[in-house]
C-alpha positions in Angstrom: 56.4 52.6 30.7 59.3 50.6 29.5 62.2 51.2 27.2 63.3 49.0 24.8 65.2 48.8 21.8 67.7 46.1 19.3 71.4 47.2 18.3 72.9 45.2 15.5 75.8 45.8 13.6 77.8 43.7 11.2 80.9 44.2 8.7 79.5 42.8 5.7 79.9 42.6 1.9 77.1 43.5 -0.5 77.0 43.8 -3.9 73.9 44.6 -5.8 73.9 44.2 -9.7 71.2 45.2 -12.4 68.7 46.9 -10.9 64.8 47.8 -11.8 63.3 50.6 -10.9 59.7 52.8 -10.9 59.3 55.9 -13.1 56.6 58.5 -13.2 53.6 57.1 -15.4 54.9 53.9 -16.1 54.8 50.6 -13.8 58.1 49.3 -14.8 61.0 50.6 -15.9 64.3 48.5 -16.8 67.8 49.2 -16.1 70.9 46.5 -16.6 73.9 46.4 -16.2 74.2 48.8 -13.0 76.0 47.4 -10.3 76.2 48.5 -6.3 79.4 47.4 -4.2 79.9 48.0 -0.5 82.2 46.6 2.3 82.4 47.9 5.8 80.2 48.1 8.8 76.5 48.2 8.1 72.9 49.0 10.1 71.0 45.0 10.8 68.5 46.1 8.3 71.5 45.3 5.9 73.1 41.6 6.0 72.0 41.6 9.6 69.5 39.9 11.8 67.8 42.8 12.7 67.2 46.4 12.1 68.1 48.9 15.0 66.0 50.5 17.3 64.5 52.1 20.2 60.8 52.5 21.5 58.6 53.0 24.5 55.5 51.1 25.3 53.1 51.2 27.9 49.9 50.3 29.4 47.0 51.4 32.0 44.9 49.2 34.1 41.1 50.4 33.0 39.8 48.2 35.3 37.2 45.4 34.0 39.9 43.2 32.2 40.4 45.8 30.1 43.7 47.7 29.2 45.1 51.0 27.3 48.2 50.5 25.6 50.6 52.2 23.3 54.4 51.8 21.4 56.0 54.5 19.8 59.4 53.1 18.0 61.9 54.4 15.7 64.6 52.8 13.8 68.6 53.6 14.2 71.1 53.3 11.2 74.0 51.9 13.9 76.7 53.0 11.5 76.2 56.6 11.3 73.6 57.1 14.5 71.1 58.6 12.4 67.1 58.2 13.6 63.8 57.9 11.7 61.6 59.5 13.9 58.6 56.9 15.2 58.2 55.5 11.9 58.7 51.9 12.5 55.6 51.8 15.0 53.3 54.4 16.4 50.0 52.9 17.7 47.8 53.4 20.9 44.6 51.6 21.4 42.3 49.5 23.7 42.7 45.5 24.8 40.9 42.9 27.0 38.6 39.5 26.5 37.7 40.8 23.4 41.6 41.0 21.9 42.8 44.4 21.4 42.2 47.2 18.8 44.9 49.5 17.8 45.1 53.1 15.7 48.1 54.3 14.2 50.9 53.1 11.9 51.9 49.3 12.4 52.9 45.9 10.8 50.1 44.7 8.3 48.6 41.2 8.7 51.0 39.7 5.6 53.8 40.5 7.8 53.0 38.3 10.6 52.0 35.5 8.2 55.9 35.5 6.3 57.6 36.4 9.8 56.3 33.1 11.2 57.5 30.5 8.4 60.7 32.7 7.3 64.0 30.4 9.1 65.8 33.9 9.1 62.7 35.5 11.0 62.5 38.2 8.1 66.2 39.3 9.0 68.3 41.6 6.8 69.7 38.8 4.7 66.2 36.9 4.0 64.9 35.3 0.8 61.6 35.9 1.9 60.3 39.5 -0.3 57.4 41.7 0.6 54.3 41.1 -1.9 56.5 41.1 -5.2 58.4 38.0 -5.7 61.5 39.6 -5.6 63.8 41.0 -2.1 64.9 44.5 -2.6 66.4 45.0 1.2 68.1 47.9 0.3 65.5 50.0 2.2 65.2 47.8 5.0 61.8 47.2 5.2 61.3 44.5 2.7 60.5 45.2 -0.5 59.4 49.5 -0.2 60.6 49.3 -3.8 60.7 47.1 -7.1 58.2 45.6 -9.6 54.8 47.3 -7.9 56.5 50.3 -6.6 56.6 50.6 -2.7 53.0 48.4 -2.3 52.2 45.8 0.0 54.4 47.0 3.0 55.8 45.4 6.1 53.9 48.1 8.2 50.8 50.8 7.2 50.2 53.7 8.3 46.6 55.2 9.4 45.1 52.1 10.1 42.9 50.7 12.5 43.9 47.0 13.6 42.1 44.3 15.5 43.8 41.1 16.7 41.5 38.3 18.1 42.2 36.0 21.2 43.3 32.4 20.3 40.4 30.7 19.6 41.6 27.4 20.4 44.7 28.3 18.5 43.2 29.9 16.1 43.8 33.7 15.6 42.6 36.7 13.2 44.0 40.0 12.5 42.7 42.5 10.1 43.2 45.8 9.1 41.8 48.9 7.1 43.5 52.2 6.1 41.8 54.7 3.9 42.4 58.3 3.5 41.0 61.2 1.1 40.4 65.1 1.2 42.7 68.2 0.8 45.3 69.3 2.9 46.1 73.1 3.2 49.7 73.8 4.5 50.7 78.1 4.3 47.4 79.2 2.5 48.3 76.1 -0.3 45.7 73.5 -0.8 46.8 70.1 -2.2 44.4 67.5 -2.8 45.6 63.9 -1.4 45.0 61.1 -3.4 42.3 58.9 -2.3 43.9 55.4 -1.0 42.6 52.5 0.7 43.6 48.9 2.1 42.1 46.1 3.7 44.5 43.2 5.4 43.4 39.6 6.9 44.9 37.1 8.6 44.0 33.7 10.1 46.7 32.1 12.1 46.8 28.4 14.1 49.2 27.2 16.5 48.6 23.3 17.6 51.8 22.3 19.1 54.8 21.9 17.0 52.9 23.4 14.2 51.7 27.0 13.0 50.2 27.3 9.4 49.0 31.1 8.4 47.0 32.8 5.4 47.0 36.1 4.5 45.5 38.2 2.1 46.4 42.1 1.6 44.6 44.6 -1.0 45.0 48.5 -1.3 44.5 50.8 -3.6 46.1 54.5 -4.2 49.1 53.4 -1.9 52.6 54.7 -1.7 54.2 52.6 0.2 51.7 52.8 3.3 51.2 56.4 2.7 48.6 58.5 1.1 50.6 60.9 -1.7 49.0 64.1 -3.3 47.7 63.6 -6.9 50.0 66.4 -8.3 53.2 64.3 -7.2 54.7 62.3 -10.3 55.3 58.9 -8.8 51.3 59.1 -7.8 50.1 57.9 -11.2 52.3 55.1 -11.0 50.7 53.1 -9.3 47.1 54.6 -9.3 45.7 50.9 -9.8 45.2 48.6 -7.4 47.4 45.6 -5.7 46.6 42.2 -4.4 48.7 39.9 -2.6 47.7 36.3 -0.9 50.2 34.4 1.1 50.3 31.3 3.1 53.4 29.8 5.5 53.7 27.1 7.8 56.0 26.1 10.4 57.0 22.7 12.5 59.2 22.1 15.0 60.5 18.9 15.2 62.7 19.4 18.2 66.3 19.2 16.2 65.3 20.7 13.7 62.6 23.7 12.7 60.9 23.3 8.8 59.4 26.7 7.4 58.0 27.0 4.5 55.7 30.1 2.9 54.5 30.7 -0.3 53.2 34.6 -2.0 51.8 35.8 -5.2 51.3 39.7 -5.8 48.6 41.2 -8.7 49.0 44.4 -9.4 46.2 45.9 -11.9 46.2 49.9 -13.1 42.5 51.5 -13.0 43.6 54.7 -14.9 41.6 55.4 -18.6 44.1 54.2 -21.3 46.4 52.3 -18.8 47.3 48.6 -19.9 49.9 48.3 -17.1 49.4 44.9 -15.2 51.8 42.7 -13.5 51.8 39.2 -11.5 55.0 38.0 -9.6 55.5 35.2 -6.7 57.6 33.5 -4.6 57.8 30.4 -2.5 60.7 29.4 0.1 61.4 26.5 2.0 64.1 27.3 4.9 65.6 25.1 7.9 66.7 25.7 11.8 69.0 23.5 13.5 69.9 24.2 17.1 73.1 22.5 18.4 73.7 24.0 21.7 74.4 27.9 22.1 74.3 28.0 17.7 71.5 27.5 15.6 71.9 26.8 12.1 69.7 28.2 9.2 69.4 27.8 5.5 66.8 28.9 3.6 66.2 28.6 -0.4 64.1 30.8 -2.2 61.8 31.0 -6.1 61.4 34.3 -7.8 58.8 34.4 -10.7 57.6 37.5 -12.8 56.0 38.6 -15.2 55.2 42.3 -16.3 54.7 44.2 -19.0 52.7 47.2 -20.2 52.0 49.4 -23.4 55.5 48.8 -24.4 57.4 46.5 -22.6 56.9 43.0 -21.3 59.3 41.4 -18.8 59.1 37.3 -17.9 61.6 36.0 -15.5 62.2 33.6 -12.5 65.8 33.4 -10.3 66.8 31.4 -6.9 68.0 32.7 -3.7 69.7 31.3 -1.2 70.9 31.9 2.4 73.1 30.0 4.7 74.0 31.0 8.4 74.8 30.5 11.9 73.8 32.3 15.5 75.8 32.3 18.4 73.7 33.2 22.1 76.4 34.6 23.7 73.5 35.1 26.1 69.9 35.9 26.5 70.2 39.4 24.9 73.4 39.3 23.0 73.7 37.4 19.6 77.1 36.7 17.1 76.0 35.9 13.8 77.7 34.9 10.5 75.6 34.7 7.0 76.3 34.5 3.7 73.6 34.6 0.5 72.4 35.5 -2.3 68.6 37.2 -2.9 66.8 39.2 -5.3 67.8 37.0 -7.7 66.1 37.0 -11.4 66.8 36.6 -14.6 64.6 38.0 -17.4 63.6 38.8 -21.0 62.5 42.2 -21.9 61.4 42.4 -25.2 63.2 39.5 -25.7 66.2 41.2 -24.3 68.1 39.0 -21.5 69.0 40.9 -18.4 69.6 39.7 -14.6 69.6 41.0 -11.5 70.9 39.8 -7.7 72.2 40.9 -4.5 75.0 39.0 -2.8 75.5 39.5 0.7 78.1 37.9 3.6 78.6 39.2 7.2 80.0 39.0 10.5 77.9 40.9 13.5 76.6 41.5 16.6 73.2 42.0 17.9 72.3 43.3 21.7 68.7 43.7 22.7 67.1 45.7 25.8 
């Protein structure tokens, strides 16, 4: 068994402004002109390269080529200690010739796909959003809220996942997660929404280069998790939500090109419902190593459009990013980064508002 784990920590500035949020029954609901200012030390999952943590993993020789393995990991806020529980990953499973299958809660297929063409390596500070055209960050976990509600997450939960061998550099990953029924918890019976989700990947690595698809779909989803039909955000995104990505990646010795590329459908089944929704992305990003630093800048396309009964929203914004990393060693990183992400500006019923997140910091990050 091995323990393992990442601290980061950085001083940073952020400051959020105009925001857009989910309510009960409605896909989108507009707010402008609110604004979110912070400076002081802040968790990796903020500004930073990385989000804190600790895990175990292990395996068992089953003899035959073939493995049992597991990770349990749970994320850290390094600024006030506090601990998530397993949340982050918490799999077991089987692996060998035939790749490896794994049960539990885990990254989806889309993640792998914008983790390997993302210069910032889908770091607190990223362009790069989670299936709606837009970075959020403020969660940590790439886009849990916004446009679609929490859909089209970095990780699932209840899923079963299978991951191919290379195939002459070529490699698939899929995934399903479904779950229905009623739960009974003190002689109260709830009935859990029905939810489902299907992910795909196909990856190849020749060389210098890596180029990726993905395509993710579910249905009934809160961010990952199943929620019970009586709970008010659960009609809010009843319908169903489609995202297809592609990145690519090649290394041309001084210098690493990325460059990925995202569109998210979202589509309400409910009787009555006219909510619908279509926002992408595409980002371009750079690496540079010069010794002990690397260099990265990344640039980033927001487009959107929404709308429902009521409201329409069209928009499109850039980001940016620009930063360096020190190796201070093999584990231990410096970093400084500055950027902007999340950015959009939009007409709602032919209303002009905007939105952004601007973000700098100084930190550290240790690994073990």
């Amino acid at each position: 068994m091995t323990l393992y784990g990442v601290v980061d920590a950085n001083y940073g500035y952020r400051k959020a402004s105009g925001s857009i949020d989910v309510a009960a029954g409605d896909l989108v609901r507009v707010v402008g002109g609110a604004s979110d200012k912070r400076t002081g030390l802040m968790d990796g999952a903020t500004n930073g390269l990385s989000g804190s943590r600790w895990g175990l993993k292990g395996s068992e020789d089953l003899g035959g080529g073939m493995k049992a393995n597991f990770v349990l990991e749970s994320a850290i806020s390094i600024d006030n200690g506090a601990s998530t529980g397993f949340t982050r990953n918490a799999l077991v499973g089987v692996s060998g010739g035939f790749g490896s299958i794994d049960l539990g809660r885990t990254y989806t297929p889309l993640f792998y796909t914008l983790l390997g063409s993302d210069a910032t390596g889908l770091s607190g500070h990223t362009t790069v959003s989670f299936g709606q055209g837009l970075s959020t960050h403020e969660s940590g976990d790439w886009g849990t809220t916004g446009y679609f509600g929490p859909n089209s997450p970095s990780r699932r939960s209840n899923s079963i996942n299978y991951t191919s061998p290379s195939f002459n550099g070529l490699t698939v990953r899929a995934q399903i997660a479904e779950e229905s029924g009623k739960q009974t918890v003190n002689a109260v019976s709830t009935n859990v929404a029905k939810s489902s989700a299907l992910g795909l990947s196909v990856t190849y690595v020749a060389g210098p280069l890596s180029v990726s698809y993905a395509h993710d779909a579910q249905k009934g989803l809160q961010g990952g998790v199943p929620v019970a039909l009586n709970a008010p955000a659960a009609t809010a995104n009843a319908g169903k939500t489609t995202t297809n990505a592609i990145g690519a990646a090649y290394d041309l010795g001084v210098a690493k090109l990325y460059a990925n590329w995202s569109e998210t459908k979202a589509k309400a089944t409910a009787a009555g419902d006219t909510d619908f929704g279509n926002a992408g992305q595409y980002n371009l990003g750079v690496t540079v190593p010069v010794g002990s630093i690397t260099l990265i800048g990344q640039i980033g396309r927001n487009t959107v459009k929404l709308g429902d009964s009521t409201q329409s929203i069209k928009g499109s914004g850039n980001d940016w990013v620009l930063g360096a990393n020190y190796d201070l060693s093999k584990r231990t990183t410096a970093y400084v980064t500055a950027g902007v992400n999340g950015n959009l500006k939009t007409t709602i019923n032919a209303v002009s508002l905007s939105k952004k997140t601007s973000t700098a910091a100084v930190g550290l990050r240790h690994t073990f």
